[in-house]
C-alpha positions as CSV (number, residue, x, y, z in Angstrom):
1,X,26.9,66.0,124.0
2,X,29.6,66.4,126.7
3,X,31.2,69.3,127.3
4,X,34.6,69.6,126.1
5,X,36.9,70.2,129.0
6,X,39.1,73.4,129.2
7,X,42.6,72.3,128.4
8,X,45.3,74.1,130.5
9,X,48.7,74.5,130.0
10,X,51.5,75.6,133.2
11,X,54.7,76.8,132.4
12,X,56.6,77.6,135.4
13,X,60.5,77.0,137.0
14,X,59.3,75.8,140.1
15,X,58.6,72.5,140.2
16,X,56.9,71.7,143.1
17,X,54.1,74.5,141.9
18,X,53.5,73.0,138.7
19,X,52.9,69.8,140.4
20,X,50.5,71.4,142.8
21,X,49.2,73.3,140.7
22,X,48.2,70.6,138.4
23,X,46.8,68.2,140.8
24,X,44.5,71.2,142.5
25,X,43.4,71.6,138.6
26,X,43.1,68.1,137.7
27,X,40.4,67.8,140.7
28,X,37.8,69.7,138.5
29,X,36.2,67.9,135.7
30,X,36.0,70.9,133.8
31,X,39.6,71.2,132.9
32,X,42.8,68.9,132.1
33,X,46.2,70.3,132.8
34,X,47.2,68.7,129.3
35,X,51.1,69.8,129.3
36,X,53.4,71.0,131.9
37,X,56.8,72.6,131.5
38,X,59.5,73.8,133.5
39,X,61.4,76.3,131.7
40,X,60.1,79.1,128.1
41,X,62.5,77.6,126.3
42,X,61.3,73.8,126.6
43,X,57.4,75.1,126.2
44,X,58.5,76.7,122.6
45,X,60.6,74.1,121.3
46,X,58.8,70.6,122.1
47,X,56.7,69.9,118.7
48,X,55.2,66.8,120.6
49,X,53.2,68.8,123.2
50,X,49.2,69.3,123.1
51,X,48.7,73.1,123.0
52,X,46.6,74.5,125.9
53,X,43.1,76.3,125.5
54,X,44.6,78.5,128.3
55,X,48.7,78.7,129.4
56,X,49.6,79.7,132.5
57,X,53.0,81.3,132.5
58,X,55.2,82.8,135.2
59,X,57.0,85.9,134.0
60,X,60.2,85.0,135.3
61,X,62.4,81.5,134.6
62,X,66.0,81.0,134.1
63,X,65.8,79.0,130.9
64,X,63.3,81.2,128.6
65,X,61.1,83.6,130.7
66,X,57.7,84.9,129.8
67,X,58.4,87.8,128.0
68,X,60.2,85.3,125.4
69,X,57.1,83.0,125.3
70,X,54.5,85.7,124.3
71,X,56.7,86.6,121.9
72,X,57.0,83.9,120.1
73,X,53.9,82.1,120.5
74,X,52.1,84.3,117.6
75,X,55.2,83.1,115.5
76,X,53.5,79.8,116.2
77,X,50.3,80.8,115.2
78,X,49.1,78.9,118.6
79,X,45.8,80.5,119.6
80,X,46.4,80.0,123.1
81,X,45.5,82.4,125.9
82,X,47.8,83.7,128.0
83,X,47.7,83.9,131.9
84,X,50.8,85.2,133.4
85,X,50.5,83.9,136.8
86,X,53.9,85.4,139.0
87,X,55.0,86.4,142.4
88,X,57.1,89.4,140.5
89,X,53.4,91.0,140.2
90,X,52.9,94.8,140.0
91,X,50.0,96.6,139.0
92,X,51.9,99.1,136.9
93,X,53.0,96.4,134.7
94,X,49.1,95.8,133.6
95,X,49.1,97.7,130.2
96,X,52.7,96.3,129.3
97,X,51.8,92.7,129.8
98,X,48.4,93.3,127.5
99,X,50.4,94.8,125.1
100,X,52.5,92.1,124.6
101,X,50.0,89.2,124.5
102,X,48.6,88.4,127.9
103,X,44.6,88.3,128.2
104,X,45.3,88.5,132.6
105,X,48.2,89.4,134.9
106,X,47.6,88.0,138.5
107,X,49.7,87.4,141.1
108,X,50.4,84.0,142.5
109,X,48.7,85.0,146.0
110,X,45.5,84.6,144.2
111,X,43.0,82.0,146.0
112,X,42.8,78.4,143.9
113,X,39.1,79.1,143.2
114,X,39.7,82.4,142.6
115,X,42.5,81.2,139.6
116,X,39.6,78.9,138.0
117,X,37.4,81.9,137.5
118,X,39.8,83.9,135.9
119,X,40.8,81.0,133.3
120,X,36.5,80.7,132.8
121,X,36.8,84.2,132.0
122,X,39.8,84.1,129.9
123,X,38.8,81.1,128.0
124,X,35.0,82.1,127.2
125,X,35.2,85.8,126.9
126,X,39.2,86.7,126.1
127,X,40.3,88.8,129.1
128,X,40.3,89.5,132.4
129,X,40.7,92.9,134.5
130,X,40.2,93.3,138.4
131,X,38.9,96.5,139.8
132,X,42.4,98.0,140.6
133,X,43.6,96.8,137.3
134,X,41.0,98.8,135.6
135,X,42.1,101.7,137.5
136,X,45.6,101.5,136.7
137,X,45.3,100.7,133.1
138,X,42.9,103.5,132.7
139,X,46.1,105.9,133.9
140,X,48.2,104.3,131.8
141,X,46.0,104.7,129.0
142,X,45.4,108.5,129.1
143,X,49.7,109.1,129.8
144,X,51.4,106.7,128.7
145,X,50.5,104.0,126.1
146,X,51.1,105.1,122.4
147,X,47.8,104.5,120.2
148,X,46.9,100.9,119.7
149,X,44.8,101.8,116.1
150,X,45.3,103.1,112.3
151,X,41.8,104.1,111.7
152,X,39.7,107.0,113.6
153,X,37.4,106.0,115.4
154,X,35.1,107.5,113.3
155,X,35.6,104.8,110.6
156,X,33.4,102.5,113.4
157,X,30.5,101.3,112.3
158,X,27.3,101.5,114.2
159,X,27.3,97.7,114.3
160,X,30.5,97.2,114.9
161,X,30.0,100.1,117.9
162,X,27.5,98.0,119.4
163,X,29.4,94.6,119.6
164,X,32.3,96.6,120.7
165,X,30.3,97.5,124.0
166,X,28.8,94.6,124.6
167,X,32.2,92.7,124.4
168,X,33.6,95.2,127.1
169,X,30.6,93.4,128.8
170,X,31.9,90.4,128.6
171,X,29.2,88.2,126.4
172,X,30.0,85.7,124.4
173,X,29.6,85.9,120.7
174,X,26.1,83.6,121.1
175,X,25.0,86.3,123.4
176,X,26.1,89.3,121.4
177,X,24.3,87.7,118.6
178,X,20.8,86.9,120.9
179,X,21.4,90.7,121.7
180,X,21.7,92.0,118.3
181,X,19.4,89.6,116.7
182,X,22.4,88.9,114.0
183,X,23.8,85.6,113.9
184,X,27.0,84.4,115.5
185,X,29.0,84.1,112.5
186,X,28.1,87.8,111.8
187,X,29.2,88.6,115.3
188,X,32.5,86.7,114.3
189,X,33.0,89.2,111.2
190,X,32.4,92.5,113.3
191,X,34.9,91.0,116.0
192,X,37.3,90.5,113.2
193,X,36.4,93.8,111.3
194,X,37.3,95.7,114.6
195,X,40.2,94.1,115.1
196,X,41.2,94.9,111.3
197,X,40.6,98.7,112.1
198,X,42.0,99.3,115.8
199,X,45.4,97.1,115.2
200,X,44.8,94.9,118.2
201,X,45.3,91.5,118.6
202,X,43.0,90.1,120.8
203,X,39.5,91.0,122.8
204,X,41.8,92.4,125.7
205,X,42.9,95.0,123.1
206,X,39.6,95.6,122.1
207,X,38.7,96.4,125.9
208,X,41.3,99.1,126.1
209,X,40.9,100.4,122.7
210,X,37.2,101.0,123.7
211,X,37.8,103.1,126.9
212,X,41.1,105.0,125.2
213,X,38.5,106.1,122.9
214,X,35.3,106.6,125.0
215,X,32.9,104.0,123.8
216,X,32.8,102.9,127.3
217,X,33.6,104.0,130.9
218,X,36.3,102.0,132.2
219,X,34.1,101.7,135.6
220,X,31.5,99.9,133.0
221,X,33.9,97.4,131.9
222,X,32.1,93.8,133.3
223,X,34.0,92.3,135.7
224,X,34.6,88.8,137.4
225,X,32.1,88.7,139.7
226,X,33.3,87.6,143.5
């Protein structure tokens, strides 16, 4: 059976981006750019569109910015990841933008090739974090940030322990599962058991919830390999 292509999504003001953007993707039989919009507000409001694996999303437009689109999109219960892609990039902003819904925050000097293996890492294992990232959002973390959960970390499980670290190592559930000898549905319940107990909403939130609380190193967090 073929592989299903990654469907991708662009949401950006600038017109002559999208369009490049789109015909660099398009090259790649791995993904289809299957909608394109030039303003937030558009994006949220077409019903016709077909919604993107993974959205890429510039932070600031005239007509319904970013900010408005990740807010709204879990309104939509549209389980689309989020990659805000924008030249008004600052590291510091790295814990707000996972806070509010992003899975990656990159600049739009990133290298094309680079992009690709960000959105293979978004799509197959929820998140992204480079190096200085980590860094940053590890300060941010220990000063600023309030608590993400409702339970102690105590109330963890040993199992539920376990997947937590090997998800901060980026493995797909199958993997998790060949790791754990547990099957990938039971994977799926941890995953969704953690999420119950820490308050987050998505595997990026897991990743910071596990180095706020000291299940993992924030150096040990798996990264995109160059």
């Amino acid at each position: 059976m073929k592989n299903l292509k990654i469907k991708i999504g662009i949401v950006d003001d600038d017109l002559l981006f999208v369009q490049l953007l789109k015909n660099y993707i398009d090259q790649d039989d791995r993904y289809e750019v299957v909608m394109t919009s030039t303003s937030g507000h558009h994006f949220l409001n077409e019903t016709n569109i077909d919604l993107p694996d993974v959205l890429l999303l510039d932070l600031r437009m005239a007509n319904g910015d970013g900010i408005e689109v990740m807010s709204a999109l879990p309104q939509k219960e549209a389980e689309v990841k989020i990659i805000v892609l924008s030249s008004f990039y600052r590291r510091s902003f790295m814990g707000q933008m996972l806070k509010m819904g992003a899975h990656a925050f990159l600049s739009k000097e990133i290298e094309l090739d680079e992009l690709l293996k960000v959105i293979d890492a978004v799509h197959h294992h929820g998140h992204y974090f480079s190096d200085e990232q980590v860094d940053v959002m590890r300060g941010q973390l220990s000063n600023k940030l309030p608590e993400f959960h409702a339970y102690s970390k105590d109330d963890l499980t040993e199992r539920e322990i376990d997947v937590l670290r090997l998800v901060c190592q980026q493995l797909s559930t199958k993997e998790i599962a060949d790791h754990l000898f547990i099957s990938p549905k039971t994977v799926e319940t941890h995953k969704t058991n953690l999420m119950i107990k820490t308050s987050v909403k998505n595997m990026a939130g897991l990743v910071i919830y596990a180095v706020q609380n000291n299940f993992v190193n924030a150096h040990e967090i798996v990264l995109l390999d160059k």
